[in-house]
C-alpha positions as CSV (number, residue, x, y, z in Angstrom):
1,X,0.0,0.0,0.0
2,X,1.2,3.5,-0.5
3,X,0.6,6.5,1.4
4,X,2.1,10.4,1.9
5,X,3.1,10.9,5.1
6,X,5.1,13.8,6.7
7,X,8.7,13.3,8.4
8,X,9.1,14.8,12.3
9,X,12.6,15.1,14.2
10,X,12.9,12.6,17.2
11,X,16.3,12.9,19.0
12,X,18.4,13.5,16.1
13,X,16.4,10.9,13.7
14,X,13.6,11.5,11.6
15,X,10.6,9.5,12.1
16,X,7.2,8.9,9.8
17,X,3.9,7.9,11.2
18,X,2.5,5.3,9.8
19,X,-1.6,6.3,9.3
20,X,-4.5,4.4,11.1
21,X,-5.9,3.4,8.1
22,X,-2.5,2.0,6.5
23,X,-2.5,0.2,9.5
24,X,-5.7,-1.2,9.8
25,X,-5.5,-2.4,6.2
26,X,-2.2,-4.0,6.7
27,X,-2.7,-5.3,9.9
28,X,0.4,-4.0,11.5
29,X,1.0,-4.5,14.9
30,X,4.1,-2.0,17.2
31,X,7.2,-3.9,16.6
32,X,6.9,-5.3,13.8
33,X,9.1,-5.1,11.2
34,X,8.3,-3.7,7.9
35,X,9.9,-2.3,4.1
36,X,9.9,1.5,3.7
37,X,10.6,3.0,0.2
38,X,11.5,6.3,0.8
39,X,10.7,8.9,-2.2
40,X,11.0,12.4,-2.0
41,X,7.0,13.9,-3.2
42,X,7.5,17.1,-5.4
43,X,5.7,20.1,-4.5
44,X,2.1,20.9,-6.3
45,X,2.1,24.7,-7.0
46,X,-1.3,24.0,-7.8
47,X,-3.2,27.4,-6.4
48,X,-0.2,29.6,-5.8
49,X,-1.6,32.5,-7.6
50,X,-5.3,32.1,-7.2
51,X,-5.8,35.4,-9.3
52,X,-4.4,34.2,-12.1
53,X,-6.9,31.7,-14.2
54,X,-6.7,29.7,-17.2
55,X,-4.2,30.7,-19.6
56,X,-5.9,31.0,-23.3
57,X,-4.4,30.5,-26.4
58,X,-3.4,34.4,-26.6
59,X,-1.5,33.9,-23.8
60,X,1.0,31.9,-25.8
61,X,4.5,34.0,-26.6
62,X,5.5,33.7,-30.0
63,X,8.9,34.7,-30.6
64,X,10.5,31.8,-32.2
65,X,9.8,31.2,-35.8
């Protein structure tokens, strides 16, 4: 199963909760053992600049030939 979860400093570790439901589905129990693969998610700039719309097909610079 694959989730997003955020990192936290413990001591001088970084530590991941693992969700409720992740858990529930997987039946994970506290020490148990399990396989992490760590990726790094890349940010959505989805909404930054709320003001700004759709772009149309004006918008488009043509300065190439």
């Amino acid at each position: 199963m694959e989730t997003i979860a955020k990192t936290r400093t413990l001591g001088g570790s970084l530590i991941v909760t693992i969700p409720k439901n992740v858990v529930e589905v997987e039946g994970l129990h506290a020490d148990e053992v399990v396989a992490i693969d760590i990726k790094k998610v890349k940010k959505s700039y989805k909404g930054i600049m709320p003001g700004l719309g759709h772009l149309e097909p004006g918008d488009k610079l043509d300065t190439h030939d």
